[in-house]
N, C-alpha and C positions, 0 to 999 in steps of 0.2 A: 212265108210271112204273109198275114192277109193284107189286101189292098190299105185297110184304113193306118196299118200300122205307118207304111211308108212316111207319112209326114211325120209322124210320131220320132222318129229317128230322125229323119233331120233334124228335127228341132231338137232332140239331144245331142246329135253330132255337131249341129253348132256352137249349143250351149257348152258341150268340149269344150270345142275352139275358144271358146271366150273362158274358158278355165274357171267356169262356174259349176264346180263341182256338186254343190247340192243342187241345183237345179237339174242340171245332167243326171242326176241321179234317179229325180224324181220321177221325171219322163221318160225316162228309158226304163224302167220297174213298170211303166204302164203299157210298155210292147206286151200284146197277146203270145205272140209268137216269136222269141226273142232268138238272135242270131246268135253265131261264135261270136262277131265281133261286136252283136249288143254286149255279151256279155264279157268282154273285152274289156270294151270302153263301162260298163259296169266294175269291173275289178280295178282298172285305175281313180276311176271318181270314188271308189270306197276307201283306197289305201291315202290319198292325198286326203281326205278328211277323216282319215289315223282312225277309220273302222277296220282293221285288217282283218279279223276273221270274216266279214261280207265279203272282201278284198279275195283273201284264199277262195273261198265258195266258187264268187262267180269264175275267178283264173280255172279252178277244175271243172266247170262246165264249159267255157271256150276251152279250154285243152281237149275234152270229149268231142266237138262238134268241129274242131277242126280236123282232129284225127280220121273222123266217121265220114267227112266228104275229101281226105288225100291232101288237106293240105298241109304237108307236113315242115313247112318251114314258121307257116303261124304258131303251127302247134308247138313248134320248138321254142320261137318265143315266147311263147307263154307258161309253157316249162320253166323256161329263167323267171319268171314273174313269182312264178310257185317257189321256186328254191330259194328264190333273195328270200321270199315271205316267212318261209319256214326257217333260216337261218339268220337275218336280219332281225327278223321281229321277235320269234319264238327260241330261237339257239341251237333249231334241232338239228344240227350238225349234218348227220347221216343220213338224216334226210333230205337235207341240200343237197348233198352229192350223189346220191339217187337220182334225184331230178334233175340238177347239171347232166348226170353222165347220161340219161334220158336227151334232152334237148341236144348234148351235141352229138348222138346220133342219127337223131332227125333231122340237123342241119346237114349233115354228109348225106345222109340218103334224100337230101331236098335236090342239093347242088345247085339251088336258084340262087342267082345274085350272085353278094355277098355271103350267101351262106356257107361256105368253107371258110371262112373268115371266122364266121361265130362258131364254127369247129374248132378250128386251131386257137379261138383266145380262149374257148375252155378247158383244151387239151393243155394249154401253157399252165389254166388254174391250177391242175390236177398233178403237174409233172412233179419233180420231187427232184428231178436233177438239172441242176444249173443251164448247161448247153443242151439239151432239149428242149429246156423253157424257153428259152431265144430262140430258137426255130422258129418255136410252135407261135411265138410271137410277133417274128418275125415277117410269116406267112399272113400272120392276122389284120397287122398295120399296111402290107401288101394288097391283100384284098380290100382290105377299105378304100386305098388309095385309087383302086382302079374301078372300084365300085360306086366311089361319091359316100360312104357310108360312114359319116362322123361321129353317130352312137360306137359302131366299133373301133373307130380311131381313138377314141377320148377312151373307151372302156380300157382299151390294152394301152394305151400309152400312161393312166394312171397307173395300172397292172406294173409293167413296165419300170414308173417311179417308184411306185413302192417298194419292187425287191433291187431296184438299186440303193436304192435306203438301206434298206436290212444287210447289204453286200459293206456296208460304208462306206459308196460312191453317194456321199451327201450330193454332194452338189449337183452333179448330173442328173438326179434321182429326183430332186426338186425343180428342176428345171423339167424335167417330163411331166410332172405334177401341176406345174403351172401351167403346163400347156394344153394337159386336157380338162383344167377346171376353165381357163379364160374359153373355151370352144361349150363347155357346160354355161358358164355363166352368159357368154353370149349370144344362145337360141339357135348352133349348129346340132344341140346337143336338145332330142325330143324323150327319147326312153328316159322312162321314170329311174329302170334300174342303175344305168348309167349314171342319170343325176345323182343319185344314193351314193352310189360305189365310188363313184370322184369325188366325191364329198368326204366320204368317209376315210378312203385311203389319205386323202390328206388330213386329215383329223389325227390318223394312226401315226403318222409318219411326224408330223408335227410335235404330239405327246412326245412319241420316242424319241424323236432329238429335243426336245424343248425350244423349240421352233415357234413360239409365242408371237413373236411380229407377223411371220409369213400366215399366222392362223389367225392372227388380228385384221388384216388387213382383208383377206380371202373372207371371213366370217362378216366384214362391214361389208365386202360386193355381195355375198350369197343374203345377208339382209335386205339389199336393195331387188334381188332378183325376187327373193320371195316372196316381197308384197306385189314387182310386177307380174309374175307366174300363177300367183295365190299358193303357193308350193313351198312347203320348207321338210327338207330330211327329218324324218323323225323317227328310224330304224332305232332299235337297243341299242345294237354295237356303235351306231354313230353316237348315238346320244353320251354310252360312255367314255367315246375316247374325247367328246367336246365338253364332257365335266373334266376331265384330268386336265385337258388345256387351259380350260377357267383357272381350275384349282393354279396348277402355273402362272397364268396371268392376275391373280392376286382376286379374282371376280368370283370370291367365295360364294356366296350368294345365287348368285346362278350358277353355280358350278353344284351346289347342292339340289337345286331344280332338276340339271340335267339328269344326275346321275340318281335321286328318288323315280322321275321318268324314267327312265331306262330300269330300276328295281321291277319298278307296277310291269311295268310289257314281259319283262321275262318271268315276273311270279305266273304269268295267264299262258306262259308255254314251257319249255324245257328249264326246269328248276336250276339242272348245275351251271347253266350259264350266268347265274345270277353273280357268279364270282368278282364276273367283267367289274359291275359298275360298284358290288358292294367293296370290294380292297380298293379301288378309287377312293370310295366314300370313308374309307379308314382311314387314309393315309389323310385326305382331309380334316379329318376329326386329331389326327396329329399333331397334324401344323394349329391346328387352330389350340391346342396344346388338352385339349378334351381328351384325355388317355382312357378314361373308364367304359366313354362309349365306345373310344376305337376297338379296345380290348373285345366288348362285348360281339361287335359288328365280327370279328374275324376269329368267334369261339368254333371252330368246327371248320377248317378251311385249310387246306394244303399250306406248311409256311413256305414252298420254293412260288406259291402263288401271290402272297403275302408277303414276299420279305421287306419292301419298299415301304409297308405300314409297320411291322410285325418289330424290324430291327430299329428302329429310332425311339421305339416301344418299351422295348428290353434297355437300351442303354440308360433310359431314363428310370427303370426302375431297376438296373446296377444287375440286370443280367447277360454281365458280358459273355459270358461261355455261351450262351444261347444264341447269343446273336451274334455270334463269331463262326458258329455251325451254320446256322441259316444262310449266311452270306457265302461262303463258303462252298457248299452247295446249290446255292442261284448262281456262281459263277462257273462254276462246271456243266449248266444248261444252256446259259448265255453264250450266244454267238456271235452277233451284231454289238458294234463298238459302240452305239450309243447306249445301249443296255449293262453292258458293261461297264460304261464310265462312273453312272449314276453307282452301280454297285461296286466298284473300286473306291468311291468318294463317302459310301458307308464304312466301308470296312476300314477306313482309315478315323473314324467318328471310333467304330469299335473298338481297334487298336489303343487310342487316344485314351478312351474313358476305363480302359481298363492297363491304362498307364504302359504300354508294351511300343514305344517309340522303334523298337527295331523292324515289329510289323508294320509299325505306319509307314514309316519309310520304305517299305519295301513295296505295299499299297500304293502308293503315293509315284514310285519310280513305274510303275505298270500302268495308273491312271494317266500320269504325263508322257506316256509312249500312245496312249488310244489317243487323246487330244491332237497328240500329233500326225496320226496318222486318220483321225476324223476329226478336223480343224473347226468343230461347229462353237459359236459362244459359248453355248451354255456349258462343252464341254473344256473349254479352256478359262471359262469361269471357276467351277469345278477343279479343275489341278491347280488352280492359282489357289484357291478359298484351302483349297486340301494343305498348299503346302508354307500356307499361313498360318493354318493350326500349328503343325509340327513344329514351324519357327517357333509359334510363341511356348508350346509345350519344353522346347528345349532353350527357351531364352538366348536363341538368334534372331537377326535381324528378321522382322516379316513384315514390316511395313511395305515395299514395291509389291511383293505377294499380293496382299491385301486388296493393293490399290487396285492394282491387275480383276484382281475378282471383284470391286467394287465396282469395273468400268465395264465389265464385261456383263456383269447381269443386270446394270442398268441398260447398254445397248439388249440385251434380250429378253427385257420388258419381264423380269424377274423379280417382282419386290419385293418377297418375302427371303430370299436367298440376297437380294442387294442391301436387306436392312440389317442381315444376318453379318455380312460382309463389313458394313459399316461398324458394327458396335466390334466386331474383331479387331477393324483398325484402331477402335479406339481404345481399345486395351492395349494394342501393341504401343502406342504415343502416349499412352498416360503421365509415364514418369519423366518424358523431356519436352513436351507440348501440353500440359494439361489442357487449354483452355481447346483444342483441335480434338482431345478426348472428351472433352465435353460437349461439342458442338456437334461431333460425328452418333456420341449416343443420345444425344437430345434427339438428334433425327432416326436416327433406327427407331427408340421408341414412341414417338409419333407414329412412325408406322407401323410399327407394331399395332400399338391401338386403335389405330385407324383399320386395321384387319382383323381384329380382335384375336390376336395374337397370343392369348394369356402367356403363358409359360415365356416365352420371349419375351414379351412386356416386363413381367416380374424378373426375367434377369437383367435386361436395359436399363430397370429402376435399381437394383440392389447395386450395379456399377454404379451407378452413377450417384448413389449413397455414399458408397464407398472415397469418390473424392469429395462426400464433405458438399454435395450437391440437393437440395431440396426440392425433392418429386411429389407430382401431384398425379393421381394415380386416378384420379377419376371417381363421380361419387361412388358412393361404397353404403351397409347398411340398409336403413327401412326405403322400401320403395325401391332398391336398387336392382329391378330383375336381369337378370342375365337374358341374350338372345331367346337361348333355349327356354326359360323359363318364360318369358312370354308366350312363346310360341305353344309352350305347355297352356296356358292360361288362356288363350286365344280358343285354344279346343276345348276346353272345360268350359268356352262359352259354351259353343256348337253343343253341350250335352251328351261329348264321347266319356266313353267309359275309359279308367284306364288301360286296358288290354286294346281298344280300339286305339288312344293316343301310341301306345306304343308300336302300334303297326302301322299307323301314318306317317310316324318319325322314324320307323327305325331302330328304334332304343328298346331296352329292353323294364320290363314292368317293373322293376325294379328301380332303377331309374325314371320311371316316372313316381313312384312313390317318394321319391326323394326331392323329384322337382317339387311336385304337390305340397309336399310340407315343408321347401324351404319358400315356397308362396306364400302360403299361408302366415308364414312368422314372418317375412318381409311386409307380408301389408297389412297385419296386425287382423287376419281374420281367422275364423273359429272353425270353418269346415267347408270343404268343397261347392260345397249350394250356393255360400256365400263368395264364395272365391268366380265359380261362374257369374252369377248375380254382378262382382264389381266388374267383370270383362264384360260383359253386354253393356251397363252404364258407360265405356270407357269408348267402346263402338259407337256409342251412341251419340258421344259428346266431341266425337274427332268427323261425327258428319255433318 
């Protein structure tokens, strides 16, 4: 390095430290002679302001410069930087594990530190059998300990919670999770990659049990950390497991931010990963009772990848056999009892609608065996709400049922399944409470609407027709665009084509020609020119 550069690098080193990444950035692009760990500290200030391919670049030049002077423990870390990058960001699977099983051989031939520590929590990544993986993790949270090294504590203790999760030792499993996010969130925890990965695995773990509160609360501290850090995860796979959580917690809206984000990152690397966040974005478009898009979203997609959008699909368009196969077949790859519950709580819908009460109950006796032997709300939400139906399908009592599921996915911040809940009890009371059936679907369909609910809305109104109750349903008619169709109309400001709108959104051209013309005859205009033409006036009159 030439003498002048020397200051040059402090003052990006510092500007680090003060986690002013585009400055850091700037100044350290202007080293003549730039180090491994200019280009170190290059690869981290690009991945935190979510440039990752400058991000990957500079990681493979510090990987060259550290191998080419012996230092082979940098060089391993920076291998994990390359692998998260190529797996987190891009999905290239095999290429992550390339470069893990790269790095933890350089951590074994390092043997400085800690570094058999970052051996053994890789070797834990990679095992495939149970009591080897606790060894190997064993040895890892050992070395940390004796090393002072809380990147590797927090990395293997979320490690750790996550496949106690998956074993359906909930509880224990969360409680390792909490332990390396509060050491993340509280500034023992300096590696990027670590920040990611304990973020993410609870993200994973949360999705999969429906875990909504403990992701509420962890996502309000990782907001506060992020504006203090300037840092916030923004990996694919995190992005889509923190849309499926939204979608969960009722925060539609950003739950379709997330998981468009995480679309865009994986169209720019490994294509098939896009599956992650596009069957989220199905299953969204579900609930929100939008069947034509969701259909569209999952034309060409494995249905054991899809069954969670694919079967509440089918049942609403009366193809029970189809979605008595699918489910069926996702339960013969499921292993983990939270995954399980969700698809025994289908398959008892499927039974249901294709009027086969012997399956339901049979559905129903397996789901309420998983609930009890993984005690999580949403899963004892779920056998109550499951064995609510079957009451009311065989005209048994199912009011307690109901209530049960009513109280349980309100404590886990469920509302779309709590509103679901509610308008079930109120069917089951109609004929000896009317006035308790009325007040239970008055509220489910408020929130329905309030989530824009369609298809649920429309059933909470017809009940409640049905006693002789007078619904207001909201305007309706000229002027009355739907989300989507604004959102169509918004970009026909912008002057997109439609083949551009439809690959901003998602949807397929076809669907935009259909938004297009039902704009046009809601706002009483004649042709897209004009239909732009009123969105930029409308922009214009809301500034």
């Amino acid at each position: 390095m030439k003498p002048h550069d020397d200051d040059t690098v402090r003052q990006g080193f510092a500007a680090m430290q003060a986690r002013d990444w585009r400055r850091a950035r700037e100044i350290l692009e202007s080293v003549s002679e730039p180090t491994a760990e200019v280009f170190d500290a290059l690869a981290h200030a690009s991945y935190w302001m979510g440039e990752y391919p400058a991000s990957l670049a500079a990681h493979e030049r510090a990987y060259r410069q550290f191998l080419a002077r012996g230092d082979k423990r940098s060089a391993a870390m920076t291998a994990r930087g390359i692998a998260w990058l190529q797996a987190g960001i891009y999905g290239n699977w095999s290429v992550m594990q390339g470069w893990y099983s790269r790095a933890a051989a350089l951590f074994e031939e390092s043997g400085e530190g800690s570094a058999l520590g970052w051996a053994a929590n890789l070797r834990a990544w990679f095992s495939t059998d149970g009591t080897e993986r606790s060894r190997w993790a064993v040895q890892a949270l050992e070395a940390a300990v004796k090393f002072d090294d809380w990147d590797l504590r927090a990395d293997t203790m979320s490690f750790v919670g996550e496949h106690l999760v998956l074993e359906g030792r909930t509880t224990e499993g969360m409680r390792a999770l909490d332990d390396a996010l509060a050491a993340a969130t509280g500034g023992e925890v300096r590696d990027y990659i670590v920040l990611e990965d304990v973020f993410c695995r609870m993200l994973a773990a949360c999705e999969r049990t429906s875990d909504v509160p403990r992701a509420e609360q962890w996502l309000a501290v990782l907001e506060k950390t992020a504006g203090r850090l300037n840092t916030k995860p923004g990996a694919a796979v995190c992005r889509a497991h923190f849309g499926g959580v939204l979608t969960s917690a009722g925060r539609w809206e950003e739950a379709e931010d997330q998981l468009i984000s995480s679309l865009r990152i994986f169209d720019e690397g490994y294509g098939g990963m896009r599956f992650m966040p596009l069957v989220r974005l199905a299953v969204l478009r579900v609930r929100q009772g939008r069947l034509e898009e969701a259909a569209e979203l999952l034309d060409g997609y494995e249905e054991l990848d899809a069954a969670h959008a694919l079967v509440p699909l089918y049942i609403a368009r009366g193809k029970h056999g189809l979605a008595a196969e699918i489910i069926e077949r996702a339960l013969g790859e499921s292993a983990d009892a939270a995954s399980r519950g969700a698809l025994l709580a289908l398959q008892v819908d499927v039974a249901l609608a294709a009027a086969d009460v012997a399956a339901a109950r049979e559905a129903l006796e397996d789901l309420e065996n998983c609930a009890r032997t993984t005690p999580t709300g949403h899963l004892r939400g779920l056998a109550a709400f499951a064995k609510g139906k079957v009451c009311l399908a065989t005209s048994d009592d199912a009011h307690d049922c109901l209530a049960q599921a009513v109280s349980a996915f309100s404590a886990s911040q469920m509302p779309l399944e709590h509103a679901r809940a509610r308008l079930a009890l109120a069917r089951a009371v109609a004929s000896s409470k009317p006035q308790v059936a009325e007040a239970e679907a008055r509220s489910a369909l408020e929130k329905f609407q309030s989530m824009s609910a369609a298809r649920d809305a429309d059933e909470a109104s017809a009940f409640l027709r049905s006693l002789g109750v007078s619904v207001s349903t909201g305007p309706r008619g000229l002027g009355a665009l739907t989300k989507r169709e604004a959102e169509v109309l918004e970009l026909l400001g912008r002057g997109l084509s439609n083949p551009e709108i439809a690959d901003r959104l998602y949807i397929s051209r076809k669907t935009v020609e259909h938004h297009v013309g039902s704009i046009l005859t809601k706002l009483q205009l004649r042709s897209r020119s004009e239909a732009a033409a009123h969105a930029v006036r409308e922009k214009s009159a809301r500034k």
